[in-house]
Phi, psi and omega in degrees: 000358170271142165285170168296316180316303190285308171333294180308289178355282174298335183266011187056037206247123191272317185303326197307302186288346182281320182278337202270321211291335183270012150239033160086047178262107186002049251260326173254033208266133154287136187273176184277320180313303162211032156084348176314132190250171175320318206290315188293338177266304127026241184305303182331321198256021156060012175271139187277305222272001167293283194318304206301334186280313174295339172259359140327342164259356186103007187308156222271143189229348172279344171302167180209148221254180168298352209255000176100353172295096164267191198276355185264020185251339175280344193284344185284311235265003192298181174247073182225169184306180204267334203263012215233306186284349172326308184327276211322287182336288202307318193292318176306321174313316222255023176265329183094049181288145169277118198266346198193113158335118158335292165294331197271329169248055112268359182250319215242011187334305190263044167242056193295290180287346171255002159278331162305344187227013149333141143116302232255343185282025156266359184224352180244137167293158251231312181310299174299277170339320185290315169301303215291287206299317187289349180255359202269106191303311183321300235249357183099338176277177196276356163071200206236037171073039190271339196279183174259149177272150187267151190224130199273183197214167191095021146070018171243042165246137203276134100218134179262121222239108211267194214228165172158332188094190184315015165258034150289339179302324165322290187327299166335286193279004139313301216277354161261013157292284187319322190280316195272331169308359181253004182070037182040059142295173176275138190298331185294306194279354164281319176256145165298302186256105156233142195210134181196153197268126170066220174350292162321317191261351146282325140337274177331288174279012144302289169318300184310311186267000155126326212293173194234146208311291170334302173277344169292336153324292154328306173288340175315285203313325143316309150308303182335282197303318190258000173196358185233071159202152170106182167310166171263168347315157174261186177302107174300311180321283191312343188272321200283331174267350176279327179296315202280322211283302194294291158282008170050184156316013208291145142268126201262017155256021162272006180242168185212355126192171014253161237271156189231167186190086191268102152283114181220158162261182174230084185279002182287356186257141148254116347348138156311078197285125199261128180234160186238140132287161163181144182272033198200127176277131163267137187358295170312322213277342169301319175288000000 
């Protein structure tokens, strides 16, 4: 009833969970046993640099196992040392883990604040419990962004995606911010306009074609090995077959939105000659 994913997991083998998760591995899939996701084993089993990795991928923080658990409740309730469980916490917290079962503070109201901070006040300080509560949908804080942000209309909305090489990963998880405060829409249906330089403009056309923070994650993490390493210049070659693997035969003038504008160079030329994509004719060019 284990996925390969919950195997790497239990075996604490990071390089194991880093390759599965950058090829699409189930992040919220359940064992048979007790409904446990990567994350619920994870924490059990006290690995920080698991966890730090499944919630980098997006892992679901809200789920709860058979037994009714969720991950910020195994995380108060493990048996590991004060520094080891301080970690779990904070990083699950500070992903926007859900602190408190529903039925259980609609039955306990006025045991409001020691049920929200069960587990964790031996190790967190009164200050810190205290931020844990303002963020607490129950308690009245603004919770953990399950409702959608509001998305304005008037066919102006921009993003725009700088260069960098392997710092697109950054870029990524903003843009899996964004995505899970939207209740994970699809990134295409939040903007009008998407454009980017390098990095940026794989991004773009990542977006454009449908993919979703997890997998743009993933394909980072894949680039990483295969073209974003060693000195610069990286490999054109390597990039350009890492391109066809990733994106397949897709024409990305087969979409219509939201309209893309990919910038890349040709720096072996001097002048440097600057070329544009776009899913789109621009006017002039009509005439």
């Amino acid at each position: 009833g284990s996925t390969p994913l919950h195997v790497a997991v239990r075996a604490g083998t990071l390089s194991a969970v880093i390759a599965l998760l950058a090829n699409g591995a189930d992040l919220d899939a359940r064992d048979g046993a007790h409904g446990d996701t990567p994350l619920h084993v994870a924490i059990k089993l006290n690995l920080c640099t698991v966890v730090k990795a499944l919630v980098l991928f997006s892992a679901d923080l809200t789920v709860e196992n058979k037994d009714g658990h969720s991950v910020w409740n195994l995380a108060a309730d493990v048996h590991a040392g004060a520094n080891m469980k301080h970690y779990i916490n904070a990083l699950i917290i500070c992903a926007g883990a859900r602190f408190c079962h529903p039925s259980e503070v609609a039955s306990k109201k006025q045991h409001l604040y020691q049920i929200c901070t069960r587990g964790c006040n031996s190790f967190f300080a009164l200050s810190k419990i205290a931020m844990m509560c303002t963020r607490c949908s129950v308690t009245g804080g603004s919770g953990d962004g399950g409702g959608a942000a509001p998305v304005l209309g008037g066919g102006g909305r921009v993003l725009c995606m700088d260069g960098g090489g392997i710092r697109g990963l950054v870029l990524a998880r903003i843009l899996d911010f964004l995505w899970r405060k939207n209740n994970r829409r699809s990134l295409a249906e939040l903007f009008d306009w998407v454009a980017g330089t390098s990095t940026g403009g794989i991004l773009a056309i990542a977006i454009v074609l449908g993919f979703q923070p997890p997998q743009i994650i993933g394909t980072y993490l894949q680039l990483k090995d295969k073209v974003f390493r060693g000195a610069k210049p990286h490999s054109t070659i390597k990039l350009k077959e890492a391109m066809k693997s990733v994106f397949k035969n897709v024409n990305l003038g087969s979409t219509t939105h939201p309209r893309s504008i990919t910038k890349q160079s040709t720096s072996s030329r001097h002048p440097v000659d600057l070329m544009l994509f776009t899913n789109y004719k621009h006017p002039e060019a009509e005439k």
